[in-house]
Every structure is written in C-alpha cells, then in structure tokens.
N, CA and C atoms as an extended XYZ file, in Angstrom:
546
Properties=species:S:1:pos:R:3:atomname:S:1:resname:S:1:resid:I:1 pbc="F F F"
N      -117.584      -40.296       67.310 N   UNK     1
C      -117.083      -39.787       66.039 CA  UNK     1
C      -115.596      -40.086       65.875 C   UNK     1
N      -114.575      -40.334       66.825 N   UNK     2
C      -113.600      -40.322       67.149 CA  UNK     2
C      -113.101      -41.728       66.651 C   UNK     2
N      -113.972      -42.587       66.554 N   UNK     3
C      -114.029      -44.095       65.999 CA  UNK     3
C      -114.340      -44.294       64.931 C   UNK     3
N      -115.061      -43.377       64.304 N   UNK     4
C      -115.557      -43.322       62.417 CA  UNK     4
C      -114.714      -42.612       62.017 C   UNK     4
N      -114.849      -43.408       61.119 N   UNK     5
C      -114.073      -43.068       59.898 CA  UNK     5
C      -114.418      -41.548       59.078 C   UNK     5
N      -113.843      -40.568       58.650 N   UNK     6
C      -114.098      -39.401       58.034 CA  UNK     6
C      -114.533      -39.448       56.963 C   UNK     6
N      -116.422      -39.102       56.832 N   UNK     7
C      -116.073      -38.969       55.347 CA  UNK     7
C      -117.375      -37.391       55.250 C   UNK     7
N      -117.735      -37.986       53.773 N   UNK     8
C      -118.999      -36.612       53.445 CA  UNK     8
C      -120.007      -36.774       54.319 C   UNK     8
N      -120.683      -37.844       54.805 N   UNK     9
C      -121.612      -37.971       55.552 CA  UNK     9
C      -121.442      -37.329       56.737 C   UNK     9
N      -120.316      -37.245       57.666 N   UNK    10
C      -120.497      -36.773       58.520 CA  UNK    10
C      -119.039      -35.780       59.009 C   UNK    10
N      -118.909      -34.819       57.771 N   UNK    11
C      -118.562      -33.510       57.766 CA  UNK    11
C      -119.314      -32.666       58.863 C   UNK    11
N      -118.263      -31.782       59.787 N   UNK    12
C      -118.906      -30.927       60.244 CA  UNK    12
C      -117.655      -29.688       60.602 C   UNK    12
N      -118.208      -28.578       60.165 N   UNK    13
C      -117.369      -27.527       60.580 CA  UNK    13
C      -116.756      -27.397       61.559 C   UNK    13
N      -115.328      -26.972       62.167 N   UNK    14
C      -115.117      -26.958       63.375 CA  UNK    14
C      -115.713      -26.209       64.433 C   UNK    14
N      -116.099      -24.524       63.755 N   UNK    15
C      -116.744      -24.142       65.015 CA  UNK    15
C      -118.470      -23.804       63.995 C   UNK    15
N      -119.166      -23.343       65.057 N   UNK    16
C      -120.437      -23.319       64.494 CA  UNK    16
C      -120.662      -21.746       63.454 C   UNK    16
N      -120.925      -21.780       62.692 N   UNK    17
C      -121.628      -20.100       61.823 CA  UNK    17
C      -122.225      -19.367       62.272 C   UNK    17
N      -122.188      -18.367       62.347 N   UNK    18
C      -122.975      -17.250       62.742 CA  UNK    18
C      -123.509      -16.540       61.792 C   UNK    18
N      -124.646      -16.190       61.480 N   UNK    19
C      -125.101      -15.634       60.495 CA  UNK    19
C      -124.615      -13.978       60.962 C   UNK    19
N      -124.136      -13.029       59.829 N   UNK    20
C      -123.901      -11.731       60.317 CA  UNK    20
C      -125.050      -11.053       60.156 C   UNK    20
N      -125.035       -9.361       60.756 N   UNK    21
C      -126.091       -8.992       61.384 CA  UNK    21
C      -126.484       -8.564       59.992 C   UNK    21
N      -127.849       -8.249       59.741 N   UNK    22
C      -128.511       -7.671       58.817 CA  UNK    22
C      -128.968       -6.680       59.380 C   UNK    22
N      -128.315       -5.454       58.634 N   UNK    23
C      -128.936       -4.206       60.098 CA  UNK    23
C      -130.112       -3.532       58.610 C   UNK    23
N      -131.063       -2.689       59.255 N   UNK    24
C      -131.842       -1.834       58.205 CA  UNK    24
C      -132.790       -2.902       57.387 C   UNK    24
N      -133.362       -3.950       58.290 N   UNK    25
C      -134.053       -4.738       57.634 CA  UNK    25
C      -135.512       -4.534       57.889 C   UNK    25
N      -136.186       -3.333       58.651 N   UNK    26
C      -137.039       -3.302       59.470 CA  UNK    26
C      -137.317       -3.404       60.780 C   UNK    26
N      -138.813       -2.938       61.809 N   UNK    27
C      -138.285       -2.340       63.078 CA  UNK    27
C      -138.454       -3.714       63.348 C   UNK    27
N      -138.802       -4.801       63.163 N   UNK    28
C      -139.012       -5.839       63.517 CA  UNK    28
C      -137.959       -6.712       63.669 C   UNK    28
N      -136.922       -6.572       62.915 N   UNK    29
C      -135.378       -7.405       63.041 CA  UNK    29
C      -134.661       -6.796       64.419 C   UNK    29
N      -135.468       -5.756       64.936 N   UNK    30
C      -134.370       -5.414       66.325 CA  UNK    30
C      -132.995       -4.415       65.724 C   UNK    30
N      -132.627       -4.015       64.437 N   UNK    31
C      -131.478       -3.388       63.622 CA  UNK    31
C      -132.286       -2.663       62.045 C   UNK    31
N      -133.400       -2.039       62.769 N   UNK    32
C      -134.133       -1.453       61.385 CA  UNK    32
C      -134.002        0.244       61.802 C   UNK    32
N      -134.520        0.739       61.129 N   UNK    33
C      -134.154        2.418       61.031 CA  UNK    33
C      -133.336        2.800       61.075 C   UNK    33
N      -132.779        3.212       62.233 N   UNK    34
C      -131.265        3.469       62.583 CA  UNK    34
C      -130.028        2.577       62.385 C   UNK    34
N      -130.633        1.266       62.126 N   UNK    35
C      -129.355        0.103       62.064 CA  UNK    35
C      -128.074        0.487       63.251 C   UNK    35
N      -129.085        0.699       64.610 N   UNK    36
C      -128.040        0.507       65.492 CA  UNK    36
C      -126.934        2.022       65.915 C   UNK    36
N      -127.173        3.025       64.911 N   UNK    37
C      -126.113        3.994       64.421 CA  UNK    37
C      -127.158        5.002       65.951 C   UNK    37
N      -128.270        5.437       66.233 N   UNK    38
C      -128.393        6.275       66.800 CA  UNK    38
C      -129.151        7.393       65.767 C   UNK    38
N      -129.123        8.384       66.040 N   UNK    39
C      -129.896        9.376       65.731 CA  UNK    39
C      -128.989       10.334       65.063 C   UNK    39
N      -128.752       10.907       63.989 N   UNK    40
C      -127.919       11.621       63.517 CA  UNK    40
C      -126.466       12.207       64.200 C   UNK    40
N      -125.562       12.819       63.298 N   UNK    41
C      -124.120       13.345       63.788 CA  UNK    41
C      -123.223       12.413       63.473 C   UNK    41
N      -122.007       12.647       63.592 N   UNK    42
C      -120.720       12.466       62.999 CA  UNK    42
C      -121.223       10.865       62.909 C   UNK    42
N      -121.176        9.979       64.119 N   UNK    43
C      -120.808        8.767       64.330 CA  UNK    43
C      -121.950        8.241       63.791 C   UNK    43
N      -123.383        8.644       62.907 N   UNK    44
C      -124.135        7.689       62.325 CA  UNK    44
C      -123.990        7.449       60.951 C   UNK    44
N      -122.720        8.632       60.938 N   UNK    45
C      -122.282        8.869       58.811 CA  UNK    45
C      -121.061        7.572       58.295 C   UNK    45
N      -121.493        7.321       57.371 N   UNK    46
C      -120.221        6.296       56.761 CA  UNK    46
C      -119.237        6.624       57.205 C   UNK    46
N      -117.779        5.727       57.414 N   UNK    47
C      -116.585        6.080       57.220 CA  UNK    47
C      -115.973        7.448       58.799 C   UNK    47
N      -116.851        7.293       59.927 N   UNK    48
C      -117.442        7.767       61.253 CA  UNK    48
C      -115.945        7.296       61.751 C   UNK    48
N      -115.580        6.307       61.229 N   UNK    49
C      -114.710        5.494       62.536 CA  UNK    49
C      -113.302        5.041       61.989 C   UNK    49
N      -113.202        6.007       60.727 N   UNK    50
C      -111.653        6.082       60.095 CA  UNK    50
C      -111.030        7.427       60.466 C   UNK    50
N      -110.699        7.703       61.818 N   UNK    51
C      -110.402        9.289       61.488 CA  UNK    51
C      -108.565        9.065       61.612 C   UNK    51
N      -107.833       10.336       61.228 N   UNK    52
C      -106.866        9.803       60.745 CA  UNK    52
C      -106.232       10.332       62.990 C   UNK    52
N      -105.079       10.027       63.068 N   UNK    53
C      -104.376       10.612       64.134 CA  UNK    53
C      -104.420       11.285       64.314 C   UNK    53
N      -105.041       12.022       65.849 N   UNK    54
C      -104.737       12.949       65.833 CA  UNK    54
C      -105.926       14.520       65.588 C   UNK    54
N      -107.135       13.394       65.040 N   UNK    55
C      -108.235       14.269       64.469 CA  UNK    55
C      -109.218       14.206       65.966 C   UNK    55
N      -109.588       15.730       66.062 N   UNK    56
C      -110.585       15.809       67.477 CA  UNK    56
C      -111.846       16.416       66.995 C   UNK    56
N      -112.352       15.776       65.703 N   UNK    57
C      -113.956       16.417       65.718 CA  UNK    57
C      -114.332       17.422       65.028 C   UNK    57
N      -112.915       18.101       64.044 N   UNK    58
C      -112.891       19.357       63.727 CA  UNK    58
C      -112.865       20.232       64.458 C   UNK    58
N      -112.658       20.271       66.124 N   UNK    59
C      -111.551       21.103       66.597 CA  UNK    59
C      -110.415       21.313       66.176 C   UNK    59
N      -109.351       22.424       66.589 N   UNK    60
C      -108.537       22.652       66.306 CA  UNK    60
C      -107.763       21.992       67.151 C   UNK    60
N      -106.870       21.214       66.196 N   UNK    61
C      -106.458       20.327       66.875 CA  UNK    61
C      -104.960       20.855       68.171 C   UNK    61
N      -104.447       19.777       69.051 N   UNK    62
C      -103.675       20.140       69.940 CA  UNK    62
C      -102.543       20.839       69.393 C   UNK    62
N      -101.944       19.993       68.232 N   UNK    63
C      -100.256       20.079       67.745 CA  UNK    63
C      -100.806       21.465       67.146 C   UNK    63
N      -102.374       21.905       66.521 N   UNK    64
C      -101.427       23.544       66.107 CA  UNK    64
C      -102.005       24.845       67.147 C   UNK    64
N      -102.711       24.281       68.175 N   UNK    65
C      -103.251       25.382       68.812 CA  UNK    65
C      -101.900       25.262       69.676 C   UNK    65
N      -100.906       24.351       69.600 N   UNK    66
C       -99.625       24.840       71.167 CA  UNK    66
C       -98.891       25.752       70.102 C   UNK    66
N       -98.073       26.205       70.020 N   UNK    67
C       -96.753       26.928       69.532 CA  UNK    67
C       -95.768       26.027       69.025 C   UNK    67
N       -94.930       26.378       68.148 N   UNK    68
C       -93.972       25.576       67.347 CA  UNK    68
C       -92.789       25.691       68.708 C   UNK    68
N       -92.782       24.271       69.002 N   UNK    69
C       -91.030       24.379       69.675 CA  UNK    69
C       -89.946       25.590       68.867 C   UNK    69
N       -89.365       26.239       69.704 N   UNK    70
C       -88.214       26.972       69.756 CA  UNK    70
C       -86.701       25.892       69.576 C   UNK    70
N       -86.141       26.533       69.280 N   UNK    71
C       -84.831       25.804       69.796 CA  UNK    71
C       -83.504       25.468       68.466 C   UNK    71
N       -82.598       24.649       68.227 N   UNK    72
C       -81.970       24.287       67.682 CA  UNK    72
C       -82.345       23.519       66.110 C   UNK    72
N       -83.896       24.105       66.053 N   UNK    73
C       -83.888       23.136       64.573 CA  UNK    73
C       -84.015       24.282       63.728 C   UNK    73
N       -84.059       25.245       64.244 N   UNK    74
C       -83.934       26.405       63.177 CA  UNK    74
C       -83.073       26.578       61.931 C   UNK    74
N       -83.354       27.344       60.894 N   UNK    75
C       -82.306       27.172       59.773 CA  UNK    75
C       -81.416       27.876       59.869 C   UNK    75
N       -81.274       29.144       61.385 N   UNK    76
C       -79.836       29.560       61.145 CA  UNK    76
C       -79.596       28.840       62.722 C   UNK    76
N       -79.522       27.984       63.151 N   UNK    77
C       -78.952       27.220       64.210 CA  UNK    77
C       -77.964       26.736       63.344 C   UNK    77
N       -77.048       26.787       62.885 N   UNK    78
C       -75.813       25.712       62.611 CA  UNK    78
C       -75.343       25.214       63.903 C   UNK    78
N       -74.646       24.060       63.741 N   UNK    79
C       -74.830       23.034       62.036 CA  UNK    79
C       -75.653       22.422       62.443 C   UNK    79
N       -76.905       22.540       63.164 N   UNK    80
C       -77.972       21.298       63.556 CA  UNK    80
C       -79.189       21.611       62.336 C   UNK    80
N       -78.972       22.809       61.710 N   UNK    81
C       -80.247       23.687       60.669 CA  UNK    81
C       -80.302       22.693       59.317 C   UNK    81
N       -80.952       23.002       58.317 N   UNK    82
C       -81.363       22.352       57.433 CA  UNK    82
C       -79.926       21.776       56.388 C   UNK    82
N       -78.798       23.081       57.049 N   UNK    83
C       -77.626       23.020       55.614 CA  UNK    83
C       -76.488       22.663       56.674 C   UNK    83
N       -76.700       21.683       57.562 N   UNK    84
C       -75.988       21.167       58.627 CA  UNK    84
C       -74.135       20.335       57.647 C   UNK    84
N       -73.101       21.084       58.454 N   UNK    85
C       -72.403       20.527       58.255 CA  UNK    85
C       -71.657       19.892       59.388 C   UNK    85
N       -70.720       18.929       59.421 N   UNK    86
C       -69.860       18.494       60.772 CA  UNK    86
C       -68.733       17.845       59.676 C   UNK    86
N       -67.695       18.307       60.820 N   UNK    87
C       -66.364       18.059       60.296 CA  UNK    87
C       -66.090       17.248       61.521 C   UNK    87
N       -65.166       15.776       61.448 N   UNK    88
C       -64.762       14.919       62.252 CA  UNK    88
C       -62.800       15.853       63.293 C   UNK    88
N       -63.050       16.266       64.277 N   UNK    89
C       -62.066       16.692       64.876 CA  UNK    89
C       -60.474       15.927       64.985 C   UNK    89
N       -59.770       16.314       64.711 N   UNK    90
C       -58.280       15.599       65.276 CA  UNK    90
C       -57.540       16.326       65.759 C   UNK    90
N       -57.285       16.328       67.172 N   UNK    91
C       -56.308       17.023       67.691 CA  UNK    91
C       -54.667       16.638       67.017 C   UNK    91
N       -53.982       17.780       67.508 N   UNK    92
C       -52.242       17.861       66.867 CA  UNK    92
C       -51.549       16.862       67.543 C   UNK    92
N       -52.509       16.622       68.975 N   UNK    93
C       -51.554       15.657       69.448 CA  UNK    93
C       -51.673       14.024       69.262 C   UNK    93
N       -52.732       13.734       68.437 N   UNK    94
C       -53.247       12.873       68.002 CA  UNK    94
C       -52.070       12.385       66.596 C   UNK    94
N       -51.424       13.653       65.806 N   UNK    95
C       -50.967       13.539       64.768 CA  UNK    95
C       -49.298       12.773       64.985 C   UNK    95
N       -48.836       12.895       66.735 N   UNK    96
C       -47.353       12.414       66.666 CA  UNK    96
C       -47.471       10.921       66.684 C   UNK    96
N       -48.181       10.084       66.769 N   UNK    97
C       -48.068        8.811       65.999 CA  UNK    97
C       -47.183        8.192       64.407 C   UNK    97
N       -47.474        9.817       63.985 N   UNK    98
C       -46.906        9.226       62.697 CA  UNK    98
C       -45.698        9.220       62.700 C   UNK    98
N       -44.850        9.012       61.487 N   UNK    99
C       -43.900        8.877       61.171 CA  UNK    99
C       -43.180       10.290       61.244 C   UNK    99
N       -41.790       10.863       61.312 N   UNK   100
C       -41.191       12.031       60.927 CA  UNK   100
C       -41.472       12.189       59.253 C   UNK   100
N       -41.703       12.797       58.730 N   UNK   101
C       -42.153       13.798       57.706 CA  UNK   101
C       -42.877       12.793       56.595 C   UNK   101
N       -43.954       12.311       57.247 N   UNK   102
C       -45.062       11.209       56.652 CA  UNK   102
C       -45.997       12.383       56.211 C   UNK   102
N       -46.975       11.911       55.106 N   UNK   103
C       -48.335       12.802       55.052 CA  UNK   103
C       -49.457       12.637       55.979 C   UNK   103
N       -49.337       12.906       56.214 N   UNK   104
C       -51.027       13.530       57.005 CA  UNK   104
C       -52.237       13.440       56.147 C   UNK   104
N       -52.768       12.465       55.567 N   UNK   105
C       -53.988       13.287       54.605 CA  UNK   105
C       -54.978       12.328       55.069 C   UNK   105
N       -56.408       12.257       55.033 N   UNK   106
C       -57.863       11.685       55.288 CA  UNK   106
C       -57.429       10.734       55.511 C   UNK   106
N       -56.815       10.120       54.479 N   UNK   107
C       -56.909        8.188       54.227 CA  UNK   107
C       -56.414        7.418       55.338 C   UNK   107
N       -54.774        8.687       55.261 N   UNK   108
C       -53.631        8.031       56.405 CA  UNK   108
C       -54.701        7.961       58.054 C   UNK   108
N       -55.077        9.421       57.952 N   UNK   109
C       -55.650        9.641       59.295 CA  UNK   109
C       -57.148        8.217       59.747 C   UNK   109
N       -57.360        7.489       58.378 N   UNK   110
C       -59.157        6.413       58.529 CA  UNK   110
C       -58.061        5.425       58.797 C   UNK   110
N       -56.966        5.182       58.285 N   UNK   111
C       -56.286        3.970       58.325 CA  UNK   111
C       -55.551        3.411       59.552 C   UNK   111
N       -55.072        4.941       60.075 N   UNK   112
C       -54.477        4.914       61.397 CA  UNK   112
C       -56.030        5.059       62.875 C   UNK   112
N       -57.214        5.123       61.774 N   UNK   113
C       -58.034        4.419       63.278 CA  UNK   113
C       -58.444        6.251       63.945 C   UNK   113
N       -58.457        6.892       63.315 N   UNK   114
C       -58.575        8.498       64.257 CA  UNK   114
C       -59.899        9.115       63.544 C   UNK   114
N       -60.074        8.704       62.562 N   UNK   115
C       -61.265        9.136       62.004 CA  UNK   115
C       -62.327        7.835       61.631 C   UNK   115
N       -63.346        8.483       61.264 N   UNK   116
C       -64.840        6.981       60.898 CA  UNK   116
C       -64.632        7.214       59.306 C   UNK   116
N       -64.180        8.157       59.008 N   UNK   117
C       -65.241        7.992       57.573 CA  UNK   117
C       -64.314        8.869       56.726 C   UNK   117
N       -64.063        8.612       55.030 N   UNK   118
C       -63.191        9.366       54.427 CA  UNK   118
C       -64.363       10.728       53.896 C   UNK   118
N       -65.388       10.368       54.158 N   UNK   119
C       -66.586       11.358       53.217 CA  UNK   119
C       -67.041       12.549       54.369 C   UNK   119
N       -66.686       12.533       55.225 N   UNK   120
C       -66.895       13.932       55.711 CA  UNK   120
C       -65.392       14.771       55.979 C   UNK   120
N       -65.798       15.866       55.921 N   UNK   121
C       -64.516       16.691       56.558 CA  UNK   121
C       -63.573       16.686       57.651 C   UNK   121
N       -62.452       16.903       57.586 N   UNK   122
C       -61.529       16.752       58.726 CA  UNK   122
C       -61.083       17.800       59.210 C   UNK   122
N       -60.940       18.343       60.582 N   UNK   123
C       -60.696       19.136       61.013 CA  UNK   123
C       -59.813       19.373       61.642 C   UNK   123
N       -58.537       19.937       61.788 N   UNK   124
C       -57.091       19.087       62.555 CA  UNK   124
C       -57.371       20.613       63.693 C   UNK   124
N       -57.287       20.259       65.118 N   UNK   125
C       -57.764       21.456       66.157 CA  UNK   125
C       -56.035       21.140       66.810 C   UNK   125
N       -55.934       22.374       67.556 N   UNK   126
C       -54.569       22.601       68.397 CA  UNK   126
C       -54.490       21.670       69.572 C   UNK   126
N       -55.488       21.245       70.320 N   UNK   127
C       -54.682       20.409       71.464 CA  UNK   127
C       -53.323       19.369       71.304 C   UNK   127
N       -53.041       19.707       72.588 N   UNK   128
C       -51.759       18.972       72.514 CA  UNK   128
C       -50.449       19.820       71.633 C   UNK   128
N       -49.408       18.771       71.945 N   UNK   129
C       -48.097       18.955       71.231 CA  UNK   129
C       -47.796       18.056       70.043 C   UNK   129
N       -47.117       18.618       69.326 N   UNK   130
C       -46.389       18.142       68.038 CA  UNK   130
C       -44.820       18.252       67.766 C   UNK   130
N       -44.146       16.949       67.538 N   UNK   131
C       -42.575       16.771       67.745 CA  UNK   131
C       -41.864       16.478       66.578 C   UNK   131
N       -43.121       16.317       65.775 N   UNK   132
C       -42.554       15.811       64.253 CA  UNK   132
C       -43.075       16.876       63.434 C   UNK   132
N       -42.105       16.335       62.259 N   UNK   133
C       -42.419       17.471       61.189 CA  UNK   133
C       -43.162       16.680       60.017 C   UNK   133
N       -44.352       17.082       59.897 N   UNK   134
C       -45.845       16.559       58.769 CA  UNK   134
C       -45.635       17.029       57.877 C   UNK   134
N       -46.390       16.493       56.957 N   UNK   135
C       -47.043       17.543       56.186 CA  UNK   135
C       -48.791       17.375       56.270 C   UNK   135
N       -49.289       17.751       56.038 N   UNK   136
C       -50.788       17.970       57.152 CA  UNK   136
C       -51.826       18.110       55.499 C   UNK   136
N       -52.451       17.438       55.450 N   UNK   137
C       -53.565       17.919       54.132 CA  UNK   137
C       -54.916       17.020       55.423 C   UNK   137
N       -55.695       18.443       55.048 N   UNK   138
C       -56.885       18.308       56.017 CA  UNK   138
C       -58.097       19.292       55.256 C   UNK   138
N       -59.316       19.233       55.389 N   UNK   139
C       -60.117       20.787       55.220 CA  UNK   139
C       -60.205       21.456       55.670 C   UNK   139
N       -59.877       21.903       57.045 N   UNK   140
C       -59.568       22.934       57.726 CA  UNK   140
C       -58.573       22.554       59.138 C   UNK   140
N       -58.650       23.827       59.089 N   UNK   141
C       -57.191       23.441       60.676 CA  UNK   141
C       -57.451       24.974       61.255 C   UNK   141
N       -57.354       24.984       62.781 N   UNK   142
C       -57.590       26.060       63.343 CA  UNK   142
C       -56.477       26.558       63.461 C   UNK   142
N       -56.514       27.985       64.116 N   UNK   143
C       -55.524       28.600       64.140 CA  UNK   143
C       -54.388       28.174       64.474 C   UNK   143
N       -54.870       27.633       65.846 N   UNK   144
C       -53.248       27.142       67.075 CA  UNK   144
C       -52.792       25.892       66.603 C   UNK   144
N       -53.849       25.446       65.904 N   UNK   145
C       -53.256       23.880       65.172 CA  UNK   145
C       -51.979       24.354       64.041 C   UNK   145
N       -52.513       24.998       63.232 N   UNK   146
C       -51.561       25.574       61.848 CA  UNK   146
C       -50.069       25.776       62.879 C   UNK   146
N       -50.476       26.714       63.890 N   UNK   147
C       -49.199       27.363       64.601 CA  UNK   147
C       -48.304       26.246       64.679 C   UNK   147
N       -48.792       25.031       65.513 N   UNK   148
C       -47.968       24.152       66.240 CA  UNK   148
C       -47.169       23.177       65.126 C   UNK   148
N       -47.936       23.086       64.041 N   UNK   149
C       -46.936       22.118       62.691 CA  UNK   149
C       -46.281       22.861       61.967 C   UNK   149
N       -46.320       24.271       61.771 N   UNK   150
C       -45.205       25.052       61.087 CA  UNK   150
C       -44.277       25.164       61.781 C   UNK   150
N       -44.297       25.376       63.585 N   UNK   151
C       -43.287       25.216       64.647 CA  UNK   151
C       -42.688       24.079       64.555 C   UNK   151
N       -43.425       22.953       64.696 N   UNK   152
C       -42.464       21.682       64.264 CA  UNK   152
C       -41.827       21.674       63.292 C   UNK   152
N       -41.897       22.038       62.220 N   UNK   153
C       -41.274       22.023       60.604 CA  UNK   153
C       -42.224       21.735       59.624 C   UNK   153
N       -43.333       21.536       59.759 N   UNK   154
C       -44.496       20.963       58.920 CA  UNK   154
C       -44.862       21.937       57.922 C   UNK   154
N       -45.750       21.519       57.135 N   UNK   155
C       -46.661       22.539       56.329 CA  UNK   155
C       -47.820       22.129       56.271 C   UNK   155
N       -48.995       22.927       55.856 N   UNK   156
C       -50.442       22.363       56.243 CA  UNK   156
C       -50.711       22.765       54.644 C   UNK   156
N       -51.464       21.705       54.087 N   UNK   157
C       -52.143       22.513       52.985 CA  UNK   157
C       -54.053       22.226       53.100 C   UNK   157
N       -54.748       22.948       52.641 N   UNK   158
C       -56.115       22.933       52.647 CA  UNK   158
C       -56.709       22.586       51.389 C   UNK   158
N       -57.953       21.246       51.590 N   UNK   159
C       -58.347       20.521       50.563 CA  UNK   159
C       -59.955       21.707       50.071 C   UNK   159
N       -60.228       22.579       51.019 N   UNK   160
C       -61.284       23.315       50.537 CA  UNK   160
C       -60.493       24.222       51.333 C   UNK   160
N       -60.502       25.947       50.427 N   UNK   161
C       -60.463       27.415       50.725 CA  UNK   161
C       -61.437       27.644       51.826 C   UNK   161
N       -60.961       28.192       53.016 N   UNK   162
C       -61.845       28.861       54.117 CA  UNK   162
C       -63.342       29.880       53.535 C   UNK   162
N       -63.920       29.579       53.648 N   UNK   163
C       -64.834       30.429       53.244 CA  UNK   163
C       -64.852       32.200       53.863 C   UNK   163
N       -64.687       33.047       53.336 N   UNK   164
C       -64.928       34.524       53.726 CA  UNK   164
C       -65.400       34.932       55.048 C   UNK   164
N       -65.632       35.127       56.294 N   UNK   165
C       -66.474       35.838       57.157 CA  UNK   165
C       -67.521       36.782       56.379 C   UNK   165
N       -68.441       36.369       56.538 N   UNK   166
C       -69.955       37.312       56.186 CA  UNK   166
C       -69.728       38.661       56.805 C   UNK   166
N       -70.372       39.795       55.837 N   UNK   167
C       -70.316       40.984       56.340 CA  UNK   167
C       -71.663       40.853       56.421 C   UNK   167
N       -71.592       41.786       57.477 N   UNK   168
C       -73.369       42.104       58.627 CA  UNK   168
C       -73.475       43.179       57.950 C   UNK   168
N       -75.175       43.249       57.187 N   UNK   169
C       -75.682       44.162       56.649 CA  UNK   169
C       -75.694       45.253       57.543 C   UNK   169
N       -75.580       46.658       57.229 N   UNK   170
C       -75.108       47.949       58.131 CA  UNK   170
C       -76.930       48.285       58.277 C   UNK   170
N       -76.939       48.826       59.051 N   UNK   171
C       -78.468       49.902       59.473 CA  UNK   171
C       -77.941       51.382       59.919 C   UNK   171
N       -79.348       51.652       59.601 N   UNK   172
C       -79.063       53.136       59.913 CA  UNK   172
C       -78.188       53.726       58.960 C   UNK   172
N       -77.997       55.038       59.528 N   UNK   173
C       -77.283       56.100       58.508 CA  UNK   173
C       -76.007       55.931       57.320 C   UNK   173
N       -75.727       54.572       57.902 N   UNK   174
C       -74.226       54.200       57.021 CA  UNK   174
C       -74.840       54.001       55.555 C   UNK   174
N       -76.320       53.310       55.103 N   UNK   175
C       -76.527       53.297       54.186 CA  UNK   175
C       -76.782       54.387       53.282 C   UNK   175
N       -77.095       55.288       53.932 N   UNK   176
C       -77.671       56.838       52.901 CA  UNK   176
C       -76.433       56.826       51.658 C   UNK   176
N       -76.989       56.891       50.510 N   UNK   177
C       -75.830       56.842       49.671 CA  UNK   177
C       -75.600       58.425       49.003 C   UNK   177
N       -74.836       58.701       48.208 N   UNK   178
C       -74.107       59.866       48.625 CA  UNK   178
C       -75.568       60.517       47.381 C   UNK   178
N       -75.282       61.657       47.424 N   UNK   179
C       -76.659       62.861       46.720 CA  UNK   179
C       -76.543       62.518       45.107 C   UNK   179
N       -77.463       62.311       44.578 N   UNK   180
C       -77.351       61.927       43.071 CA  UNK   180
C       -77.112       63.357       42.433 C   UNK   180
N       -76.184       63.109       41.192 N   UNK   181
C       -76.533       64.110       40.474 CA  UNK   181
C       -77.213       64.916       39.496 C   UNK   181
N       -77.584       65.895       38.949 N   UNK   182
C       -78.295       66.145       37.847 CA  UNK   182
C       -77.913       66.309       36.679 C   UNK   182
C-alpha cells in the first residue's frame, strides 16, 4: 500500500470501528433486561454516576456530622472577622530619615519605600527615637508614638477621628430603672 498511490479505491480508516453496545435489546444480545445495570437501587437509576462531591448515599455527610472549626474566623475575632481591618505599621524611628520639619503624610511615607500601598491605613507606633521635628499626618498613632514627636517639636494630626471605646452592656441590678410614676 505504501507504493500506491492514495485514492477512493483504497481508503481505509486508520483504526478499525467498533460498533457501540446496544444494551436492552433482548436476553439474547447478552445486554437485555437489566442492560448490564443489575437489579434495582441507586446505581441501576439514570444519572447513578453524577453525584456531586462529597455526596455519601444520602448519609449524612462527613463536613456536617464533624463540628464547625472554632477559631479566628469568627465575626468578633478582629481584624481576621468578616469587617477585618489592618493598618500598615511605622515605627517613630523609621520617621528620622526625613528631613527637619518635612511632612510626614501617606504619600511621603509610599515614596520613601516604608509603606506598600497609599489605600490602606497608616499607623505611626512608638518604637524607637525621634530627633527631628515633623509634622506627622497618619490615621492613627499610638500613644508613646504621639509622646515622642510632640517631644521632638512635632505635631501629629489625624486623617480619621479615633473611634469611641464601646461601653459593655451592664447586667444585673444596674439596669433596674428607677419606679415609674403615677
């Protein structure tokens, strides 16, 4: 064949056909009655052999008969909970790079390489010393941080108001409110 020439005459498929099975053709085809499936239950019903992940038969399955993990994904776990915030840290001593009485604000701090990103919050924390006098614009600053740039000569101003400390709902007797009158 390797010496003739190709034509219609002697076309031939590369591999050979298989005719597919004809199941339910009678007991005589060897694939009649049962078509192979067995005798009733789950695996002789249509659609037997799509089950999704994870599915055991209509048992109850593993993931809800264990218990829900515990731990840090809770919604009052901050800041890992659903209303997760993170503020990027800069220590004070991070801040004497700059110039004597330069600003301090986000941009200076992404530009000078101390922070990733202008879109989250900045947090200026106390480590270290401070020799210059700033002026400091940040969203928050901790206590000993504030201390150490007003000591230098600085001033800090805040791009968001501290939010309040939450008062803890009282129990017990503190609530009784006083005797109504008539």
């Amino acid at each position: 064949m390797a010496s003739e020439q190709l034509n219609l005459s002697n076309l031939q498929p590369a591999q050979g056909r298989k005719d597919r099975k004809r199941v339910g053709r009678g007991l005589g085809s060897g694939k009649g009655r049962y078509s192979g499936r067995g005798i009733k239950g789950q695996k002789s019903r249509a659609g037997s052999h799509k089950m999704r992940a994870g599915f055991e038969g209509g048992q109850m399955p593993i993931y809800m008969r264990l218990g829900k993990k515990g731990g840090a994904t809770s919604k009052d776990a901050m800041p890992i909970g659903p209303f997760r915030t993170y503020s990027q840290p800069v220590n004070v001593a991070a801040l004497d790079r700059f110039d004597d009485g330069a600003e301090v604000t986000p941009e200076a701090l992404k530009a000078a390489g101390l922070i990733r990103t202008t879109r989250e919050d900045v947090k200026i924390l106390g480590q270290g010393d401070l020799t210059k006098k700033l002026t400091v614009v940040a969203h928050a600053i901790s206590g000993s941080a504030r201390e150490k740039i007003e000591a230098a000569g600085g001033t800090v101003t805040l791009l968001r108001e501290p939010k309040p400390p939450k008062q803890k709902a009282r129990r017990g007797r503190e609530r009784i409110a006083a005797p109504k009158e008539s």
